[in-house]
PQR file with spaces between the fields and no chain letter, atoms N, CA, C, O and H, PARSE charges and radii, in Angstrom:
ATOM       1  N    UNK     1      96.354  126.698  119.169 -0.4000 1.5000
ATOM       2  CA   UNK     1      96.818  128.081  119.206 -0.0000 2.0000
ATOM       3  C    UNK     1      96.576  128.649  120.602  0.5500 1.7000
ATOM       4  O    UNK     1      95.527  128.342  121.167 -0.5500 1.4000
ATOM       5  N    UNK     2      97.205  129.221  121.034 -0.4000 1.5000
ATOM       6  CA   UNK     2      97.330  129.948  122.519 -0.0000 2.0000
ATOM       7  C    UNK     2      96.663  131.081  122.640  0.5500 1.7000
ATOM       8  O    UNK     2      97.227  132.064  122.159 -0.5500 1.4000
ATOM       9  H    UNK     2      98.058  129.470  120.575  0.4000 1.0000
ATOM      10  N    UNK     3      95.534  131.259  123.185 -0.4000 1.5000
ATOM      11  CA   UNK     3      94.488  133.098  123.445 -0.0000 2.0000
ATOM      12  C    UNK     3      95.329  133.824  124.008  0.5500 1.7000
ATOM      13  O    UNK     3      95.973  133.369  124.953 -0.5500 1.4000
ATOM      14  H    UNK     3      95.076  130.460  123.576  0.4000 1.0000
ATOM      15  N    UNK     4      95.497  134.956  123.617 -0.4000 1.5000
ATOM      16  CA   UNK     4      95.529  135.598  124.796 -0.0000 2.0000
ATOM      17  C    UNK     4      94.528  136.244  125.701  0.5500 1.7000
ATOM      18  O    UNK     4      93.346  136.161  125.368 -0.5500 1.4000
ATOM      19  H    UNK     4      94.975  135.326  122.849  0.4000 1.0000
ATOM      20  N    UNK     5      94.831  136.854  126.760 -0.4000 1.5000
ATOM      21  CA   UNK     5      93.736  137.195  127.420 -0.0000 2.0000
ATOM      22  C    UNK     5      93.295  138.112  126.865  0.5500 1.7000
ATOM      23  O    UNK     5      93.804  138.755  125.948 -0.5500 1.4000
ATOM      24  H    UNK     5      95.792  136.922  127.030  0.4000 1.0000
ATOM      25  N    UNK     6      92.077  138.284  127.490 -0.4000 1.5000
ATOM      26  CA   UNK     6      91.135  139.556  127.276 -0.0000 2.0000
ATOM      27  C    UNK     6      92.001  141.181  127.337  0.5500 1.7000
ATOM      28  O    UNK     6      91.947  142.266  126.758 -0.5500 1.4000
ATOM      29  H    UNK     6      91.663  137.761  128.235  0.4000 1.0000
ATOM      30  N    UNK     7      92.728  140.568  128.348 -0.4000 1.5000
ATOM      31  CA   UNK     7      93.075  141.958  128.968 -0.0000 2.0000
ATOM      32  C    UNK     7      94.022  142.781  128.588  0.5500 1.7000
ATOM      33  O    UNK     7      94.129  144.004  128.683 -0.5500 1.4000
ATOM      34  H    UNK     7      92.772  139.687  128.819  0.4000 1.0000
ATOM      35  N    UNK     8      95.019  141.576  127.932 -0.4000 1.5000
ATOM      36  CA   UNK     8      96.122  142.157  126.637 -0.0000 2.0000
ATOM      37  C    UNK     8      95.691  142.399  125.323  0.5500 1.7000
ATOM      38  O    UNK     8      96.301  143.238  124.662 -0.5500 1.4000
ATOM      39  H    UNK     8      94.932  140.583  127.854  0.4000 1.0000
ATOM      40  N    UNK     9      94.664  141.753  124.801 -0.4000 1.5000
ATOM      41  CA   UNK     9      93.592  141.839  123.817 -0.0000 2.0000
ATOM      42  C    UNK     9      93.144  143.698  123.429  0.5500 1.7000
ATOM      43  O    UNK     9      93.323  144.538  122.547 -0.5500 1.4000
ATOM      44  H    UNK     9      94.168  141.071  125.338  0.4000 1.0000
ATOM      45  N    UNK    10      92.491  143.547  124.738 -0.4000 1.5000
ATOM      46  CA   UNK    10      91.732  145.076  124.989 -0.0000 2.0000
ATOM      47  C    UNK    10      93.296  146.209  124.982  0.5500 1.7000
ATOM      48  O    UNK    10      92.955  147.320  124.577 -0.5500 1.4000
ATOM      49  H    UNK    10      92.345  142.865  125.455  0.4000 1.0000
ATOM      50  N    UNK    11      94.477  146.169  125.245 -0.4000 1.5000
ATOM      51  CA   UNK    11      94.873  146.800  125.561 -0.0000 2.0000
ATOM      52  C    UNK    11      95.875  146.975  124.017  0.5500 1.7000
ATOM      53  O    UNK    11      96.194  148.085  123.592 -0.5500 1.4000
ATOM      54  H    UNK    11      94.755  145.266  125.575  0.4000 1.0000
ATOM      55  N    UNK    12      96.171  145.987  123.496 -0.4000 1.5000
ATOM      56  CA   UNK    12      96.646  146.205  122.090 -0.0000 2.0000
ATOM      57  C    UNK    12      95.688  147.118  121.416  0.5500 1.7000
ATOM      58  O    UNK    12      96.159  148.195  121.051 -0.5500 1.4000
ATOM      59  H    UNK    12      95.912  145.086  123.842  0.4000 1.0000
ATOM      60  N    UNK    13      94.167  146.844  121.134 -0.4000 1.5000
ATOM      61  CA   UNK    13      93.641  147.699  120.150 -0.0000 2.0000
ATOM      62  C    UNK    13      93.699  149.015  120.844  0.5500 1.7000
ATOM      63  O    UNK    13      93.939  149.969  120.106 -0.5500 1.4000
ATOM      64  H    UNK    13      93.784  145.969  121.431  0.4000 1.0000
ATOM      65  N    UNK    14      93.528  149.266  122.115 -0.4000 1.5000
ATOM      66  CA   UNK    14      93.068  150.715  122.605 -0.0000 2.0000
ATOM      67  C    UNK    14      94.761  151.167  122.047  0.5500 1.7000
ATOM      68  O    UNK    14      94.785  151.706  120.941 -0.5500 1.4000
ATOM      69  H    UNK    14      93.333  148.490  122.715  0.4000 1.0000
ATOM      70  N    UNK    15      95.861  151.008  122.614 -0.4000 1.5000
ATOM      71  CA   UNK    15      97.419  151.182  121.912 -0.0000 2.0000
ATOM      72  C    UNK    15      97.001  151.600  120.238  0.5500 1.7000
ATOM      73  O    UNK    15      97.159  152.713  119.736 -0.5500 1.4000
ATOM      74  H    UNK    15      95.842  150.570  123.513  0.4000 1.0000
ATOM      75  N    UNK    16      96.374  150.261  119.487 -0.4000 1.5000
ATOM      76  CA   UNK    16      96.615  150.803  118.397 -0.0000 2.0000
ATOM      77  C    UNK    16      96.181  151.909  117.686  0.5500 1.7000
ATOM      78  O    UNK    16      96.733  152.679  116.900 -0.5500 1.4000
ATOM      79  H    UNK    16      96.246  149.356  119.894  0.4000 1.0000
ATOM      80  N    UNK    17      94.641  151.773  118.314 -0.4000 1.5000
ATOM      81  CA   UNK    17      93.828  152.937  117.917 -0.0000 2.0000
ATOM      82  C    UNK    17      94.300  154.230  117.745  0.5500 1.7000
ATOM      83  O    UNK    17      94.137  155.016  116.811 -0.5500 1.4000
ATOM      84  H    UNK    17      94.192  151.148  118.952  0.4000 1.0000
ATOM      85  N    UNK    18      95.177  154.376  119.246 -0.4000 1.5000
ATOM      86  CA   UNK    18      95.984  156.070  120.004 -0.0000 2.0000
ATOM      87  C    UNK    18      96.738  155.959  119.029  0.5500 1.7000
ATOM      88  O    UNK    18      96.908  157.126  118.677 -0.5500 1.4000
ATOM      89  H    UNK    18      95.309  153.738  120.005  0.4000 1.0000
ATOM      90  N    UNK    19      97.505  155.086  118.121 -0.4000 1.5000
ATOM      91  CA   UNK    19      98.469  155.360  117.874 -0.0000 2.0000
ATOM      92  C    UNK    19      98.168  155.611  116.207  0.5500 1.7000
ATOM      93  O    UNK    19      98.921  156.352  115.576 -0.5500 1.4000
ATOM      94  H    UNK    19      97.366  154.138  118.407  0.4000 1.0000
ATOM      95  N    UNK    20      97.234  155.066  115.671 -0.4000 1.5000
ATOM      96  CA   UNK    20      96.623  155.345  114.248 -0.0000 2.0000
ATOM      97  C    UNK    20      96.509  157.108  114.037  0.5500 1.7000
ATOM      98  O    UNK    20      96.946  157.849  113.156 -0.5500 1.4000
ATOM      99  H    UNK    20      96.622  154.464  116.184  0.4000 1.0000
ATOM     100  N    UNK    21      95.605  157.397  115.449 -0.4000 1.5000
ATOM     101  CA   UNK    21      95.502  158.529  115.602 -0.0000 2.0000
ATOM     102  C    UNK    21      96.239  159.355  115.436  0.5500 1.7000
ATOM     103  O    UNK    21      95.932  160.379  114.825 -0.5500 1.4000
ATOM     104  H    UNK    21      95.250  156.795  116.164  0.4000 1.0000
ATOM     105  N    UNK    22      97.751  159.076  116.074 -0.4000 1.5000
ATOM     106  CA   UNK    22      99.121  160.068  116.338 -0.0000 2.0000
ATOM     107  C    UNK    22      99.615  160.272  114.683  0.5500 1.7000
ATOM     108  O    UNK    22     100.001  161.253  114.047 -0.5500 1.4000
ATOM     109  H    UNK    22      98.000  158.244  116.570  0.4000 1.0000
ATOM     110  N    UNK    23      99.412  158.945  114.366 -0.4000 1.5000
ATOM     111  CA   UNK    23      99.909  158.431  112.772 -0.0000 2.0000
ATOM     112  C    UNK    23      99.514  159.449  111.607  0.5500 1.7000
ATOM     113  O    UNK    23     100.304  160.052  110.881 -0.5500 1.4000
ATOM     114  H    UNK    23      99.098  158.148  114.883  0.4000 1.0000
ATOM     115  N    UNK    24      98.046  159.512  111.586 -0.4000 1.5000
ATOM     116  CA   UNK    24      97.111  160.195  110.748 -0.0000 2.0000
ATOM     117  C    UNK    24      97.333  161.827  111.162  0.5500 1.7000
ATOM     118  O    UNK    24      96.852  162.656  110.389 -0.5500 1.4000
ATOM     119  H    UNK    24      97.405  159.022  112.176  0.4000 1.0000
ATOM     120  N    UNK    25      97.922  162.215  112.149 -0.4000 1.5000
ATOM     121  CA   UNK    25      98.176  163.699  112.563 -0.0000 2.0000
ATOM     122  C    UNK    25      99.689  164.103  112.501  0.5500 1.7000
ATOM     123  O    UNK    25     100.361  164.820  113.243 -0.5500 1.4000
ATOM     124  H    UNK    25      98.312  161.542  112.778  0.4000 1.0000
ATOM     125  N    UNK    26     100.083  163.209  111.060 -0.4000 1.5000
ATOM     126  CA   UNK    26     101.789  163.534  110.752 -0.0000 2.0000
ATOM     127  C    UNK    26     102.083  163.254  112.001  0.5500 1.7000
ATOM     128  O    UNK    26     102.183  164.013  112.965 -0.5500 1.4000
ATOM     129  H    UNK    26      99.537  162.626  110.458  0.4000 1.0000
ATOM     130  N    UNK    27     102.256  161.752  111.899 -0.4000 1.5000
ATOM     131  CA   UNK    27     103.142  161.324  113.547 -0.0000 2.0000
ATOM     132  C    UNK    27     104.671  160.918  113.013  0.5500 1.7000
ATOM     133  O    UNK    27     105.156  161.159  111.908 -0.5500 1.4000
ATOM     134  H    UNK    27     102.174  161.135  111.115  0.4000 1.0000
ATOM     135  N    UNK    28     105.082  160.449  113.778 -0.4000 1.5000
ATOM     136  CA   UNK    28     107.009  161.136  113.695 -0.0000 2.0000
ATOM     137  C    UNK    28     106.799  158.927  113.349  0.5500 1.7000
ATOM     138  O    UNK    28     105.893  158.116  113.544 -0.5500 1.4000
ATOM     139  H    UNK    28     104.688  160.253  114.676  0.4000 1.0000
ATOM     140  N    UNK    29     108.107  158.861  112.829 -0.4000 1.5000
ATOM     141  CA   UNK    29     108.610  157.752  112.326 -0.0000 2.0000
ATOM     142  C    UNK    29     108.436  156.204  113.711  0.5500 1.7000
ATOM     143  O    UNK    29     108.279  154.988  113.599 -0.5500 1.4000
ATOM     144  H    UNK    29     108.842  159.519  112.670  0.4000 1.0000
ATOM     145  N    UNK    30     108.589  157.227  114.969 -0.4000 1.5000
ATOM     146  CA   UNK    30     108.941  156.305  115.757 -0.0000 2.0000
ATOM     147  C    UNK    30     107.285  155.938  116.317  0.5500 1.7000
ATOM     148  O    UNK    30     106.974  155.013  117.067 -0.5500 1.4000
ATOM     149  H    UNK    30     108.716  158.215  115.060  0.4000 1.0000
ATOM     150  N    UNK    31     106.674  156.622  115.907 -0.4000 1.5000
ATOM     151  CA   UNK    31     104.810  156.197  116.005 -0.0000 2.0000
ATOM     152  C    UNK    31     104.685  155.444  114.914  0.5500 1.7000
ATOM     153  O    UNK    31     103.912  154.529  115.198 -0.5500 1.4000
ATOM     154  H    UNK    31     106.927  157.374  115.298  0.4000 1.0000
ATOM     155  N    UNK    32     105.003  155.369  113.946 -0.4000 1.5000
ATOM     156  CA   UNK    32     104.612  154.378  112.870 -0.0000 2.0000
ATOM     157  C    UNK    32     105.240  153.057  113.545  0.5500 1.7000
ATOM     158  O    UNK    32     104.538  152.104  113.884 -0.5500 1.4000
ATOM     159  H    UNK    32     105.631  156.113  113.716  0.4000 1.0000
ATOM     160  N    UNK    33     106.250  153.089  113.659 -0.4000 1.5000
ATOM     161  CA   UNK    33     107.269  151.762  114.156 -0.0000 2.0000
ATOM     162  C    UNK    33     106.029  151.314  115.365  0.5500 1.7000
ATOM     163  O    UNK    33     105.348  150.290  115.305 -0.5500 1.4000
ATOM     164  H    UNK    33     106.821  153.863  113.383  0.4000 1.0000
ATOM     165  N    UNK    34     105.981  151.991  116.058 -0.4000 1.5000
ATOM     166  CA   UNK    34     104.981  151.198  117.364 -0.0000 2.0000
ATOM     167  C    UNK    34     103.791  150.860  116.733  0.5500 1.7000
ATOM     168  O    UNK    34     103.259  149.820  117.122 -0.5500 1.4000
ATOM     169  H    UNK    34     106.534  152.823  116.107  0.4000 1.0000
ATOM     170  N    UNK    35     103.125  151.636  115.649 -0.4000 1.5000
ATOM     171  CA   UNK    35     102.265  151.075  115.569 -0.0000 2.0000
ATOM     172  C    UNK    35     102.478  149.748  114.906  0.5500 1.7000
ATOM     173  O    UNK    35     102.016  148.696  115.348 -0.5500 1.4000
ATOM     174  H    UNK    35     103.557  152.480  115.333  0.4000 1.0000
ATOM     175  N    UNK    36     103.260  149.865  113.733 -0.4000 1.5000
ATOM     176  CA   UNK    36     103.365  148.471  113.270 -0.0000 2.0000
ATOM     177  C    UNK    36     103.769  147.086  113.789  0.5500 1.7000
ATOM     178  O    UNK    36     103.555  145.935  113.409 -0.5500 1.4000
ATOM     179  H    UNK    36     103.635  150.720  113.373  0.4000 1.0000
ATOM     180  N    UNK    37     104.471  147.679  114.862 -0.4000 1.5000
ATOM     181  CA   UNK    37     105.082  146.415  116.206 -0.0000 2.0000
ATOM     182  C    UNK    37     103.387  146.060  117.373  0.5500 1.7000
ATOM     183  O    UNK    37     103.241  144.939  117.860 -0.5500 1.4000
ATOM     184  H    UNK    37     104.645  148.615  115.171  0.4000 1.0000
ATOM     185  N    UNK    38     102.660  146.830  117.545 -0.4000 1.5000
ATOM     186  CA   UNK    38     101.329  146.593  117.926 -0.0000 2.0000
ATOM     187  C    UNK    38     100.498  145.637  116.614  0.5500 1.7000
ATOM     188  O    UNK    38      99.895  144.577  116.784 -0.5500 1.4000
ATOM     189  H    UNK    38     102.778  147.741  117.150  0.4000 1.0000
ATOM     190  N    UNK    39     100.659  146.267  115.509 -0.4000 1.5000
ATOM     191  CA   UNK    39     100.325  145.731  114.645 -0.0000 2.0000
ATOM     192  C    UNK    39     100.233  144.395  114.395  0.5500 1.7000
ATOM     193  O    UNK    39      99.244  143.741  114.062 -0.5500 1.4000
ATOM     194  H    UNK    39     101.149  147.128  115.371  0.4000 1.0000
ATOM     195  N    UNK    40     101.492  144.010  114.609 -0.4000 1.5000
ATOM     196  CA   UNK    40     102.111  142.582  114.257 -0.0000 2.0000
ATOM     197  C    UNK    40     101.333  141.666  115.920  0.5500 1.7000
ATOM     198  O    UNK    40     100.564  140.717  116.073 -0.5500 1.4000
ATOM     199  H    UNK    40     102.295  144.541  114.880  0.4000 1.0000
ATOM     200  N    UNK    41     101.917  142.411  116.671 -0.4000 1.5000
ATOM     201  CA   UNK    41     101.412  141.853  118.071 -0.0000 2.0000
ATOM     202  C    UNK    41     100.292  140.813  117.938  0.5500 1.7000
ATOM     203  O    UNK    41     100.241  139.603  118.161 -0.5500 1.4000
ATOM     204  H    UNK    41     102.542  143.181  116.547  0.4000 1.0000
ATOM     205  N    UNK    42      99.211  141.934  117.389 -0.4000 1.5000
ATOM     206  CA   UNK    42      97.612  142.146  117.838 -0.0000 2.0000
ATOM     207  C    UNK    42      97.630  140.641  116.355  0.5500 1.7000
ATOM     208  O    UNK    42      97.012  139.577  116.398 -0.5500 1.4000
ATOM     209  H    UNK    42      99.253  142.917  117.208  0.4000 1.0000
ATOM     210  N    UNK    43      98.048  140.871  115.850 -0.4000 1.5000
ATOM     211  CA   UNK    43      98.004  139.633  113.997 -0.0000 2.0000
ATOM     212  C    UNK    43      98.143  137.724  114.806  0.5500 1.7000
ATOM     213  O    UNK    43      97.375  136.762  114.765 -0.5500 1.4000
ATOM     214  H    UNK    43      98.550  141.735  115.815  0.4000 1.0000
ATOM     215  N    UNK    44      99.476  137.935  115.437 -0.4000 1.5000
ATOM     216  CA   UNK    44     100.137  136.969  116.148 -0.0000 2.0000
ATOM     217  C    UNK    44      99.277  136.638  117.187  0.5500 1.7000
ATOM     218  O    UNK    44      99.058  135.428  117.235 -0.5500 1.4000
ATOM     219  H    UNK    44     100.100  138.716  115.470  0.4000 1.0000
ATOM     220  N    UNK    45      98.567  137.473  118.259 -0.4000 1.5000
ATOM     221  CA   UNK    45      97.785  137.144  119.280 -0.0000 2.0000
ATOM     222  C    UNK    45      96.648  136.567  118.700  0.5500 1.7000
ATOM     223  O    UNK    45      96.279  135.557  119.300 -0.5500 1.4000
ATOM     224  H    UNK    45      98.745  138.456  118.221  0.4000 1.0000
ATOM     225  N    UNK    46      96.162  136.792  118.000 -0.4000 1.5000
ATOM     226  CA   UNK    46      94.643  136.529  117.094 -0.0000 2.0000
ATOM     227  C    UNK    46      95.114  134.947  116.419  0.5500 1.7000
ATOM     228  O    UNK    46      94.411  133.940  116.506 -0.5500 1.4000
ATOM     229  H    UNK    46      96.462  137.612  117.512  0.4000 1.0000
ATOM     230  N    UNK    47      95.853  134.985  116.048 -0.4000 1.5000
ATOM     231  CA   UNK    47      96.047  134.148  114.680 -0.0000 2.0000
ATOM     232  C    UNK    47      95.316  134.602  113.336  0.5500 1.7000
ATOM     233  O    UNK    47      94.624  133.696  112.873 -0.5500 1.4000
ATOM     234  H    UNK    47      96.424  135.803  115.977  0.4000 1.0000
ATOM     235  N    UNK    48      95.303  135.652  112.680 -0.4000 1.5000
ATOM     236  CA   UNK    48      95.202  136.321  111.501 -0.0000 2.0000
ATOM     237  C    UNK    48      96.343  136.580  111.145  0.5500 1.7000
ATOM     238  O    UNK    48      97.330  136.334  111.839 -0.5500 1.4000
ATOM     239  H    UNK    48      95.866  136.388  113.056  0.4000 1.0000
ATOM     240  N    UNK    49      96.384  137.208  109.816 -0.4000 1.5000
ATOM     241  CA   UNK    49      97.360  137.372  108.387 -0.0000 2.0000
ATOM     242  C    UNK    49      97.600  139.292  108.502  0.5500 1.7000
ATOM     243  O    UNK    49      98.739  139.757  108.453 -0.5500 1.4000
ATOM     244  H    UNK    49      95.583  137.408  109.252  0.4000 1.0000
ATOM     245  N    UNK    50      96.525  140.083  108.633 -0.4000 1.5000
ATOM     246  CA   UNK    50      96.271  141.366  108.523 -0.0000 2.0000
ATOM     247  C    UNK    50      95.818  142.432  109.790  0.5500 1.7000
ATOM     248  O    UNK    50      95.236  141.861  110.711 -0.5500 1.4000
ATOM     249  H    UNK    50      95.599  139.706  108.672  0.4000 1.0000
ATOM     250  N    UNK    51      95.902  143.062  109.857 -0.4000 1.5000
ATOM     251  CA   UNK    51      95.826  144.103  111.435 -0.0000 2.0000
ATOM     252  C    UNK    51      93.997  144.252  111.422  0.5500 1.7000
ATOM     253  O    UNK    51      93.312  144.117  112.436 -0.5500 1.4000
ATOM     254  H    UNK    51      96.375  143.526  109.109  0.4000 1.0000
ATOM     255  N    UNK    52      93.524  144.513  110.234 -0.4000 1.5000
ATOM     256  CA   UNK    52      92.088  144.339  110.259 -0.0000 2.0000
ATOM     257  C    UNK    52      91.421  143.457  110.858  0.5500 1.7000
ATOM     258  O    UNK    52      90.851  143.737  111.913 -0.5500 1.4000
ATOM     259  H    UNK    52      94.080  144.623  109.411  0.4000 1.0000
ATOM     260  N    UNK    53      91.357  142.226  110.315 -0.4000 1.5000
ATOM     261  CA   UNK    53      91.794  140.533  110.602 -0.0000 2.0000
ATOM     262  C    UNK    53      91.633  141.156  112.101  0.5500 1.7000
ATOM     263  O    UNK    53      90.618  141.437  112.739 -0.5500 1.4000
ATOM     264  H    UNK    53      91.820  141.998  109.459  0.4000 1.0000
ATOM     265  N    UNK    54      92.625  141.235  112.330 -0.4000 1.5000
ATOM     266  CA   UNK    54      93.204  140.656  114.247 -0.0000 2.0000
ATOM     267  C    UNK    54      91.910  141.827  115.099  0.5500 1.7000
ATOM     268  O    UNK    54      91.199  141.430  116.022 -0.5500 1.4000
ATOM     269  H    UNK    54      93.449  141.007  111.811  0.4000 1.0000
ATOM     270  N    UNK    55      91.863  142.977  114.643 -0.4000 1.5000
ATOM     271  CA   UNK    55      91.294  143.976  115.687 -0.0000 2.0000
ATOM     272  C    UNK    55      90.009  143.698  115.301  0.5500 1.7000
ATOM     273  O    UNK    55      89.414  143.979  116.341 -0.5500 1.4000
ATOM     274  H    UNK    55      92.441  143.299  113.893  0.4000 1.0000
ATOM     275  N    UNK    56      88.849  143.205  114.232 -0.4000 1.5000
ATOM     276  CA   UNK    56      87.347  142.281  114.466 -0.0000 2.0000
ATOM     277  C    UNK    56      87.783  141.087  115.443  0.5500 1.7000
ATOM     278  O    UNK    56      86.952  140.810  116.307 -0.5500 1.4000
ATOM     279  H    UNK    56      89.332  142.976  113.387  0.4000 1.0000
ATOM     280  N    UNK    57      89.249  140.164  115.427 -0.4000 1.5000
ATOM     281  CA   UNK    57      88.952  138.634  115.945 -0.0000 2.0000
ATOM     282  C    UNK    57      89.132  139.532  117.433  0.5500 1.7000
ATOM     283  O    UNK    57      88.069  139.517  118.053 -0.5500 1.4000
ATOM     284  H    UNK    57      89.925  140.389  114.725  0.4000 1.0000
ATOM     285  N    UNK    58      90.334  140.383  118.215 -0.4000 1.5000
ATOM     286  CA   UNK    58      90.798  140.572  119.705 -0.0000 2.0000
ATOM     287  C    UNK    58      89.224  141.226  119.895  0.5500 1.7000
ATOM     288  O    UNK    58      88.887  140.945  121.045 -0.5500 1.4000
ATOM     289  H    UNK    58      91.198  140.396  117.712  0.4000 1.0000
ATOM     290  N    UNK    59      88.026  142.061  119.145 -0.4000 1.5000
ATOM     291  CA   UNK    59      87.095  142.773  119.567 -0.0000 2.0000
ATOM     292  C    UNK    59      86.304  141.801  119.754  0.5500 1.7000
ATOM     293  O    UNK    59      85.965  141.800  120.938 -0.5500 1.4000
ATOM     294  H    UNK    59      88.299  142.289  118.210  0.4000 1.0000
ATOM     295  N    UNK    60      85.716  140.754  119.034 -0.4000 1.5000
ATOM     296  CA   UNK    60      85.370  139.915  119.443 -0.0000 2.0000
ATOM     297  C    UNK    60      85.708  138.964  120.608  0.5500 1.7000
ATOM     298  O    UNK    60      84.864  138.355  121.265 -0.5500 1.4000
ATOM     299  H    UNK    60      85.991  140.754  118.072  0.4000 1.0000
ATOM     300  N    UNK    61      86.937  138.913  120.773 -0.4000 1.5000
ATOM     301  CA   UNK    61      87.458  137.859  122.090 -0.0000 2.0000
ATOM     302  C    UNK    61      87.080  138.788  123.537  0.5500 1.7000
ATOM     303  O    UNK    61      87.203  138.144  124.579 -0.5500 1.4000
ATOM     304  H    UNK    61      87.623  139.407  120.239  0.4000 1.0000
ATOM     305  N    UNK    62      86.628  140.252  123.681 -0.4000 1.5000
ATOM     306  CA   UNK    62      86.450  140.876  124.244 -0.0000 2.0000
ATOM     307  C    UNK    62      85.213  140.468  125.356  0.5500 1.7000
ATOM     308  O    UNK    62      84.182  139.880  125.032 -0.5500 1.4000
ATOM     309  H    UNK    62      86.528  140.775  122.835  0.4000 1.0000
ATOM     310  N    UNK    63      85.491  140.833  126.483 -0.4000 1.5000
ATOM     311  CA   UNK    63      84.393  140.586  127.490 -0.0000 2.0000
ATOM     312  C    UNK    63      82.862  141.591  126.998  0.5500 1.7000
ATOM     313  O    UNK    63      82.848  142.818  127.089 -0.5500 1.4000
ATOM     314  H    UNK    63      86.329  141.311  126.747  0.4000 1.0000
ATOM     315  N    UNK    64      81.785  140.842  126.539 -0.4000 1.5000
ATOM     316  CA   UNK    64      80.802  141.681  126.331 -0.0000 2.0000
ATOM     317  C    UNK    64      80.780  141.735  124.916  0.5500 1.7000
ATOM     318  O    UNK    64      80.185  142.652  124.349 -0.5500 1.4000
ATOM     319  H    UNK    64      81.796  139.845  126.465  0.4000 1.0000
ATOM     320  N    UNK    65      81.243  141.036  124.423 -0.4000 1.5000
ATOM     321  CA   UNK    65      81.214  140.844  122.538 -0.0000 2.0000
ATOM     322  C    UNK    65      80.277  139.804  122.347  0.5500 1.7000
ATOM     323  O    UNK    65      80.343  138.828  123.093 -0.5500 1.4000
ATOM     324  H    UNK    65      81.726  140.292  124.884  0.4000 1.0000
ATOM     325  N    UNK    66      79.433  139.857  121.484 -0.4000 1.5000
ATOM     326  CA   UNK    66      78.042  138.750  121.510 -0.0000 2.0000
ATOM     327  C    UNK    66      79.039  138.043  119.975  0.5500 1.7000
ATOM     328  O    UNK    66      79.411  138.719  119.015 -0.5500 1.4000
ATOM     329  H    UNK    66      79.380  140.651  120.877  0.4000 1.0000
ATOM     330  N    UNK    67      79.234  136.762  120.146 -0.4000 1.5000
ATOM     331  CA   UNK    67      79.561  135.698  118.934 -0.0000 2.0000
ATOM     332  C    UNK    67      78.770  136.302  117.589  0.5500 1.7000
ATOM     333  O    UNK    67      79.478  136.714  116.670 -0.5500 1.4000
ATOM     334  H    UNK    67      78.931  136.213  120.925  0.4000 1.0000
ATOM     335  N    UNK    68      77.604  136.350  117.483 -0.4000 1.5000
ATOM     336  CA   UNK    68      77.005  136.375  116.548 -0.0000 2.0000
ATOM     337  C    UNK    68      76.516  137.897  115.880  0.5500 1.7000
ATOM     338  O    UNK    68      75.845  138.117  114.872 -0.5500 1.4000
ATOM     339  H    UNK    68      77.029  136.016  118.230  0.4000 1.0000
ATOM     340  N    UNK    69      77.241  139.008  117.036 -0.4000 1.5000
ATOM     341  CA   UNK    69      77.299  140.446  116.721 -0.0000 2.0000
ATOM     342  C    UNK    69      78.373  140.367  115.568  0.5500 1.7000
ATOM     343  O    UNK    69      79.544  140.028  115.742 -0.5500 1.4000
ATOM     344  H    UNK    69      77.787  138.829  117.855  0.4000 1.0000
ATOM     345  N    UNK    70      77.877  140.682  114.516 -0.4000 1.5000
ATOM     346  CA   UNK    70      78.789  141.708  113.203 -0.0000 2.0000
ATOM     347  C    UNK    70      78.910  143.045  113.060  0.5500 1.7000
ATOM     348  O    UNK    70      79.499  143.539  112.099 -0.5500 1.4000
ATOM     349  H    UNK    70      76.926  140.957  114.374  0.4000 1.0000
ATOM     350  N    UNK    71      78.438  143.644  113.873 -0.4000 1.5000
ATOM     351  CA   UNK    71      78.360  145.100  114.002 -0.0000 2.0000
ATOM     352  C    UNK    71      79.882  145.720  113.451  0.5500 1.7000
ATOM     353  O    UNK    71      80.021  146.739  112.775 -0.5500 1.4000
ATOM     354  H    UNK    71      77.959  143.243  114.654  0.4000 1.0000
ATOM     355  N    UNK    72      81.027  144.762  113.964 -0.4000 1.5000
ATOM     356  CA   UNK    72      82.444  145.444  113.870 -0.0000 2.0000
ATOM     357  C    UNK    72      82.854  145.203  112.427  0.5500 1.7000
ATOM     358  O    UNK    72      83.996  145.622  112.235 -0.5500 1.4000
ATOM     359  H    UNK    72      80.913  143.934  114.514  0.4000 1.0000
ATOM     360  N    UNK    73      82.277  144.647  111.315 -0.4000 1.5000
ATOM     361  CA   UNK    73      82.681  144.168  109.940 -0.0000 2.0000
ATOM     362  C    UNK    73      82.341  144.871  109.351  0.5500 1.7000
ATOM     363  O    UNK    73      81.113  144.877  109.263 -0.5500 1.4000
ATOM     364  H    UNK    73      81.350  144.306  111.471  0.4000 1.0000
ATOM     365  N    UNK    74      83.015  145.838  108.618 -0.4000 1.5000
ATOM     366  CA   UNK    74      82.374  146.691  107.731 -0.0000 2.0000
ATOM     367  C    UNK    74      81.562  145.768  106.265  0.5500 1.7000
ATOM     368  O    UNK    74      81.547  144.574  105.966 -0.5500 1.4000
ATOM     369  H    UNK    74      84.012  145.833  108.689  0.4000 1.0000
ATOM     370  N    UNK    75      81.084  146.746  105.754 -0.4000 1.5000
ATOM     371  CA   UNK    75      80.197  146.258  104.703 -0.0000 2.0000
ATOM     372  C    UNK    75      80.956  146.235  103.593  0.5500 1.7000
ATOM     373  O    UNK    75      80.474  145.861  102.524 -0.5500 1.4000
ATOM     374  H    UNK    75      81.096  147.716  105.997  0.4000 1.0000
């Protein structure tokens, strides 16, 4: 499977995050669409099934992510 970098990594979740945000504040149709096209992105870059999935594996692939930190998994 092919990584991507860090740097597209970091830049999908910060995208998705802004855009969850816009989403959750009655965002217009064409914010859902990006997010779900980030969505898919961030699934495909990871190799996961789910957007959850992908934004623990890209946070982890992150410069300064300790392997054995779970901090990002909810309970």
């Amino acid at each position: 499977m092919l990584m991507a970098h860090p740097t597209v990594l970091r830049n999908l979740v910060e995208q998705y995050e802004a855009l969850r945000v816009l989403h959750a504040d009655g965002g217009s149709a064409e914010a859902r669409q990006r997010m779900d096209d980030v969505a898919y992105t961030l699934c495909v870059s990871t190799g996961t099934g789910d957007v959850e999935s992908a934004l623990v594996a890209a946070r982890h692939r992150l410069p300064g992510a300790r392997p054995e930190d779970d901090s990002v998994l909810t309970a």
